[in-house]
Backbone as a chain_set.jsonl record, in Angstrom:
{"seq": "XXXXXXXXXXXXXXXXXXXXXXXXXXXXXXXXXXXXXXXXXXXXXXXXXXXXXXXXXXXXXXXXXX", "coords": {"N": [[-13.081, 22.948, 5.013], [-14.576, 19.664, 4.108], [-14.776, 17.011, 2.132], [-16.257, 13.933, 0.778], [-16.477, 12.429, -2.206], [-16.394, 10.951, -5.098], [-13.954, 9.232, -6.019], [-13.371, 7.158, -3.995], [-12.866, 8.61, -1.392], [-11.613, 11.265, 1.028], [-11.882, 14.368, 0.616], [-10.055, 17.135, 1.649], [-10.31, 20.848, 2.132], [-9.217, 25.102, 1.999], [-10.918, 26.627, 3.524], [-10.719, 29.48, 3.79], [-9.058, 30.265, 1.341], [-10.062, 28.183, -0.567], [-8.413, 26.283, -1.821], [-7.353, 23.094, -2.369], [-6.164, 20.908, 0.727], [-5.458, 18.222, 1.351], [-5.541, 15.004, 0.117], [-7.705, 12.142, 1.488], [-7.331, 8.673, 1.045], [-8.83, 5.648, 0.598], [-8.9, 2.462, 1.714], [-6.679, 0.992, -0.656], [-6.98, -1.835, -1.529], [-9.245, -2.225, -1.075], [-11.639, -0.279, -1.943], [-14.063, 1.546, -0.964], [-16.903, 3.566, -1.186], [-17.529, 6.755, 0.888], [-19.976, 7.539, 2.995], [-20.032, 9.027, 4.944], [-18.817, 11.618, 6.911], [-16.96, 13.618, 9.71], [-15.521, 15.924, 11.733], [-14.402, 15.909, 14.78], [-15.217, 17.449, 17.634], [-13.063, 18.454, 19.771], [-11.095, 17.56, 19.337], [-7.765, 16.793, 16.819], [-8.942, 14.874, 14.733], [-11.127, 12.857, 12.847], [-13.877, 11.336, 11.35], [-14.917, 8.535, 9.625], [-17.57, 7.08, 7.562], [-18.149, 4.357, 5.456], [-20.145, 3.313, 2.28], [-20.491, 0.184, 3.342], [-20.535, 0.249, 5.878], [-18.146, 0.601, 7.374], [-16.39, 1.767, 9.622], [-13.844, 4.498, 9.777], [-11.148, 5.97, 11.766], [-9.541, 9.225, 11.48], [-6.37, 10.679, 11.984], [-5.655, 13.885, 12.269], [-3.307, 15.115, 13.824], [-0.625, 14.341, 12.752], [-0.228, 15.637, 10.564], [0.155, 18.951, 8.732], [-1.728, 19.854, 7.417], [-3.943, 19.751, 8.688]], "CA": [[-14.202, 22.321, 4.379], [-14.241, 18.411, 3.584], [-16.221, 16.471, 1.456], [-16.327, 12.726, 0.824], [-16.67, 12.527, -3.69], [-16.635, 9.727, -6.085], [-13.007, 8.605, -5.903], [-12.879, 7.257, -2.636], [-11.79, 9.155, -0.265], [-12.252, 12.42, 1.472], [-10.936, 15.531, -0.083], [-9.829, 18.81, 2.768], [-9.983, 22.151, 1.401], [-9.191, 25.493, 2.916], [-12.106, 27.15, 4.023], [-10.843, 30.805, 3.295], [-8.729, 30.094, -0.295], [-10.777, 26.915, -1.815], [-7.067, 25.795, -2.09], [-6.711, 22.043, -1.408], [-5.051, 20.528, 1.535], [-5.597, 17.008, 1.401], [-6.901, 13.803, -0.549], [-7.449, 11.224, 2.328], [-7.732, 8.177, 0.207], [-10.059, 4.75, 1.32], [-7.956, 1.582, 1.422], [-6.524, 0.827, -2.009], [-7.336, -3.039, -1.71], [-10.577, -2.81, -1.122], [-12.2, 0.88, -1.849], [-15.278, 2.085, -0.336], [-17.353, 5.17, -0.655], [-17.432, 7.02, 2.111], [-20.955, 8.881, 2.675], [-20.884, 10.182, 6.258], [-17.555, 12.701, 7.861], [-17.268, 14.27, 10.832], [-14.641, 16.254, 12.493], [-14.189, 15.586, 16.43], [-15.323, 19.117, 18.226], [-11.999, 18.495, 20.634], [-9.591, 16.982, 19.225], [-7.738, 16.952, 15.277], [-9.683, 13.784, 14.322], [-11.575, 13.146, 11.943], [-14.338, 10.538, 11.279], [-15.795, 8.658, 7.923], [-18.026, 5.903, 7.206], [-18.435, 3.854, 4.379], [-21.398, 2.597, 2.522], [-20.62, -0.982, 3.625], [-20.64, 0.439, 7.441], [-17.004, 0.486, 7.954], [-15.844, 3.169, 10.225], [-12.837, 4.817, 9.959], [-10.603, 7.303, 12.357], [-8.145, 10.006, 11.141], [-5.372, 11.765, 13.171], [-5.287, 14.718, 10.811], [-2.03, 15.978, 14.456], [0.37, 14.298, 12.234], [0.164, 16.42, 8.935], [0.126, 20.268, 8.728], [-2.881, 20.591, 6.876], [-5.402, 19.595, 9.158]], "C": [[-13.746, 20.919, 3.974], [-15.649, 17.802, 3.062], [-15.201, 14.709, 0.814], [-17.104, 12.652, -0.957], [-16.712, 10.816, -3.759], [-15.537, 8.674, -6.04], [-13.058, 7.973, -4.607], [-12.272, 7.084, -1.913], [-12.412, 10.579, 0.233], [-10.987, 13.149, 0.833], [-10.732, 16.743, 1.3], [-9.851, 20.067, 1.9], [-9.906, 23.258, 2.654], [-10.514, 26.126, 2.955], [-12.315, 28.723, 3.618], [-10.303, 30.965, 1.792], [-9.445, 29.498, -0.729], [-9.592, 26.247, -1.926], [-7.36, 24.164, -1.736], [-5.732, 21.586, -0.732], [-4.659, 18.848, 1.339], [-6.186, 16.187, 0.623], [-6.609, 12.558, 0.819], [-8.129, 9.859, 1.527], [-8.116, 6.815, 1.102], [-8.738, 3.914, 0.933], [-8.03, 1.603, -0.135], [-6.683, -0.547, -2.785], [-8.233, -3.301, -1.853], [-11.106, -1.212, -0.823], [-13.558, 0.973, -1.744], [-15.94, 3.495, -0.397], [-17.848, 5.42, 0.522], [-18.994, 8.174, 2.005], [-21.368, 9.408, 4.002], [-18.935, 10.527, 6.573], [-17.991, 13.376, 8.371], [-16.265, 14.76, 11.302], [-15.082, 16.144, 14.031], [-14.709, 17.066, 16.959], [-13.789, 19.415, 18.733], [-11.038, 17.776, 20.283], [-9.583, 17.17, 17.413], [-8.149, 15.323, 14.933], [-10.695, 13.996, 13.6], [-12.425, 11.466, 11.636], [-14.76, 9.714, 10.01], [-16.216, 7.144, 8.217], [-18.249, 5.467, 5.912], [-19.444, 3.396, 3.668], [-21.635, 1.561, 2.717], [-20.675, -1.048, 5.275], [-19.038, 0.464, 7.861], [-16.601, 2.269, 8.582], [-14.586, 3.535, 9.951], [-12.267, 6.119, 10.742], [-9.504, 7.977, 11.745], [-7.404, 10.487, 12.007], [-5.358, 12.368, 11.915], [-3.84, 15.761, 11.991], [-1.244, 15.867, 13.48], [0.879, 15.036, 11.243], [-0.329, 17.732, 9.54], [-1.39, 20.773, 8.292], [-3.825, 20.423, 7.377], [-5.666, 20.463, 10.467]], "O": [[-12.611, 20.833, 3.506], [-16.846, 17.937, 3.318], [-14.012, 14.51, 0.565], [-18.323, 12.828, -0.973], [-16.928, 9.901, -2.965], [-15.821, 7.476, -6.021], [-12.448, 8.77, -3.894], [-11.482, 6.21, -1.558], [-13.53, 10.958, -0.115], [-9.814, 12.845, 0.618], [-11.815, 17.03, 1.81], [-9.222, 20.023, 0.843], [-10.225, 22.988, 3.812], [-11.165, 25.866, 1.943], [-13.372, 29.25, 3.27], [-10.939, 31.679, 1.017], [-9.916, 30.111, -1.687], [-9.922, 25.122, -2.3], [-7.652, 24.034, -0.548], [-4.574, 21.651, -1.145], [-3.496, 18.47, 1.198], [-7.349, 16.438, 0.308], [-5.473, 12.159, 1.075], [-9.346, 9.878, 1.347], [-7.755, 6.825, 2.279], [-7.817, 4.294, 0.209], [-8.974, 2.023, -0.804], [-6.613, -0.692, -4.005], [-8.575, -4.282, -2.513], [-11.051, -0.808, 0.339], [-14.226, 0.37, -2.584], [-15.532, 4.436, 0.283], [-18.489, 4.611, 1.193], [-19.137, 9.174, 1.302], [-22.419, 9.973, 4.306], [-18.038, 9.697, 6.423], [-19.056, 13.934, 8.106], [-15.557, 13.771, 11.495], [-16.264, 16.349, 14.305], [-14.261, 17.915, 16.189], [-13.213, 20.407, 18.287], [-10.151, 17.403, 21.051], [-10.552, 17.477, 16.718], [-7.151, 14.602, 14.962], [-11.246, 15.096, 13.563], [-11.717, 10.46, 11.682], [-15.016, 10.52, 9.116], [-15.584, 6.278, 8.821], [-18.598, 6.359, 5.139], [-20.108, 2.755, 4.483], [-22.809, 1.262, 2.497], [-20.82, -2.102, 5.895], [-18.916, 0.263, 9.069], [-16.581, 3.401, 8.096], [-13.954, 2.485, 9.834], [-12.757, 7.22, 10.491], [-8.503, 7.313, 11.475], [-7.993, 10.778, 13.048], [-5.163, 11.838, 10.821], [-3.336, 16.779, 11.516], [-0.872, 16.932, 12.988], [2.076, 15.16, 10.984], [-1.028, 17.783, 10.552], [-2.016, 21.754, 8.694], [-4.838, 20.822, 6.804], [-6.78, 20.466, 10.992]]}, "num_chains": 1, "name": "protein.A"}
């Protein structure tokens, strides 16, 4: 489960604990809320937009928790 809150950034959780995995946090220079995510169907990617239109891509291969 992921969700895109107040701080921004996107949060991961697990889906069967509630446990969190992740805080994926928005640049720290210039923070943005993020109000659209998307996971990829085919690949571990991971999508988010901002409300100023900025896209952003994740690799969630590199870390365990995604």
């Amino acid at each position: 489960m992921l969700a895109a809150l107040d701080d921004f950034g996107i949060r991961i959780w697990c889906g069967n604990t509630g446990r969190e995995l992740a805080f994926l946090p928005d640049s720290p220079d210039s923070p943005r809320w993020v109000v659209r995510i998307a996971f990829a169907p085919d690949s571990p990617r991971l999508a988010s937009v901002s409300h100023d239109g900025t896209i952003r891509l994740w690799d969630c291969s590199a870390g365990p928790v995604c």
